[in-house]
C-alpha positions in Angstrom: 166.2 -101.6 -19.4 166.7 -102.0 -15.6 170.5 -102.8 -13.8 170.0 -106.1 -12.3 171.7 -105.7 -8.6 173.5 -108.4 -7.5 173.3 -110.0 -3.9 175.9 -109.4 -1.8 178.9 -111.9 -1.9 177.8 -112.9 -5.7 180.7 -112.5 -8.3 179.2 -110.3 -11.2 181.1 -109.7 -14.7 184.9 -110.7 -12.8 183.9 -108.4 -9.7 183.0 -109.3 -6.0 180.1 -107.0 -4.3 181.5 -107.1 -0.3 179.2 -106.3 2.5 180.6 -103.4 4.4 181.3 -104.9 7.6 183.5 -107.4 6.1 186.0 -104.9 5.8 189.8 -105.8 6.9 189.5 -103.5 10.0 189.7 -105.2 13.1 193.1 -106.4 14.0 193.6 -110.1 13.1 196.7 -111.9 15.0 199.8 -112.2 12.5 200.1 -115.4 12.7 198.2 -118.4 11.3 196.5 -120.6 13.5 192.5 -120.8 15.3 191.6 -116.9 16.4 188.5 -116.2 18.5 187.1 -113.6 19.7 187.3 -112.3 23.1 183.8 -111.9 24.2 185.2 -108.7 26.9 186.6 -106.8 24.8 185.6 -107.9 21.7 189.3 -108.1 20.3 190.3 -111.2 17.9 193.2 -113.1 19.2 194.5 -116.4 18.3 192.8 -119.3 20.3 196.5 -119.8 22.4 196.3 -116.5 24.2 192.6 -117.0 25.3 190.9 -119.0 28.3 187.8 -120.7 27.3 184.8 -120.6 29.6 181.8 -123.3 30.1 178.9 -123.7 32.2 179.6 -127.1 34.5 176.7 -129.5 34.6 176.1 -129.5 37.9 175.4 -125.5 37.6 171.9 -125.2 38.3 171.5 -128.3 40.7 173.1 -126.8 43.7 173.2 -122.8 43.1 170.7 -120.4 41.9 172.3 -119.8 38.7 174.7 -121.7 35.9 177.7 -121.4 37.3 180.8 -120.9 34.5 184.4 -122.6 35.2 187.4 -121.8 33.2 187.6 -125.0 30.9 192.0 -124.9 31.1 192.4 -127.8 28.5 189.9 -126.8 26.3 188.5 -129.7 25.2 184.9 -129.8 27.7 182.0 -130.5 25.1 178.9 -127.9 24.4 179.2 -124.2 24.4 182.4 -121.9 25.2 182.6 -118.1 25.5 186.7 -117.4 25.2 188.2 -114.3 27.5 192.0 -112.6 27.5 193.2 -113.7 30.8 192.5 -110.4 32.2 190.7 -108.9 34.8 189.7 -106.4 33.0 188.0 -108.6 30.0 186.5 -110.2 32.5 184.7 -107.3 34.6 183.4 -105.8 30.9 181.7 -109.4 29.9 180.2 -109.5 33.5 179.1 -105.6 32.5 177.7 -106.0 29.3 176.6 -109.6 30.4 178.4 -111.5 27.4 179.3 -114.6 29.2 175.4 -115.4 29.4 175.1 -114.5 25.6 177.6 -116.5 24.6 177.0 -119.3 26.6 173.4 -118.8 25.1 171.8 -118.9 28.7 168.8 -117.3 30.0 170.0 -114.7 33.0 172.7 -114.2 35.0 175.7 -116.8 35.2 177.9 -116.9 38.1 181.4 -116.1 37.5 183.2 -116.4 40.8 184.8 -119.6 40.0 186.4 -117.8 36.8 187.2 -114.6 39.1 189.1 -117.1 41.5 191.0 -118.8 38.4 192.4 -115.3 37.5 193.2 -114.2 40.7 195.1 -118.0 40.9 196.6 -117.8 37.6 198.1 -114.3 38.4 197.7 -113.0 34.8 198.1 -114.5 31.2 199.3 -118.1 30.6 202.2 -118.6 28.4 203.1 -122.3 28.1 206.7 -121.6 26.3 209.1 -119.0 26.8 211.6 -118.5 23.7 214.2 -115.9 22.5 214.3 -113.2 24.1 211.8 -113.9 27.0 213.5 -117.0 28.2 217.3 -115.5 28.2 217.4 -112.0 26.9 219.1 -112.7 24.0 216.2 -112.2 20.6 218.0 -114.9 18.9 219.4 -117.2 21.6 218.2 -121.1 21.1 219.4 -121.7 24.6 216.7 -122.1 27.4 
């Protein structure tokens, strides 16, 4: 009689076959909340500590290619490709050309108007300070 081989995912007599990728290596943020993946460095962060970048859609009218824009509310419709708002995320998507992927676009994309938002910005955007980064004291309540 021949073993019957489950697909992968599919519970068998109590047990769960897992596909080896699937694996809890990559680092997942401690706390709960929306994580994405930074599409730089290819590190998975919640969606908080990322910048979210869109193609406008005037990108192709006046320029020769799409041109992406750091969307800072995040709510701009269609496609986003999320960074670390870091240079250096930044420099290996334009590298490896992951802005375009993401962005599911054909060629290059022109990311000036990002490079100018991080130069701007001056480095990563935290919207609250508390405990220990607002006063020095870890358990201070007091802004």
């Amino acid at each position: 009689m021949q073993a019957i081989r489950p697909a992968r995912g599919r519970v068998v007599a109590g047990s769960v076959t897992r596909h080896p990728r699937t694996s809890d290596d990559a680092a997942v943020p401690e706390t709960h909340g929306p994580v994405r993946t930074c599409v730089g460095c290819r590190v998975r962060d919640l969606r908080s500590a990322l910048v979210r970048v869109v193609v406008t859609s005037t990108a192709g009218i006046t320029r020769e290619h799409p041109v992406a824009v750091v969307d800072e509310r995040r709510t701009a419709p269609g496609r986003g490709a999320w960074l670390h708002p870091q240079p250096e995320c930044l420099d290996r998507a334009e590298r490896r050309g992951a802005i375009g992927r993401a962005l599911r676009l054909a060629g290059p994309v022109d990311t000036s108007e990002v490079r100018t938002w991080f130069s701007r910005t001056g480095g990563p955007v935290i919207e609250r300070e508390s405990g220990l980064e607002a006063d020095g004291h870890p358990m201070s309540t007091q802004r």
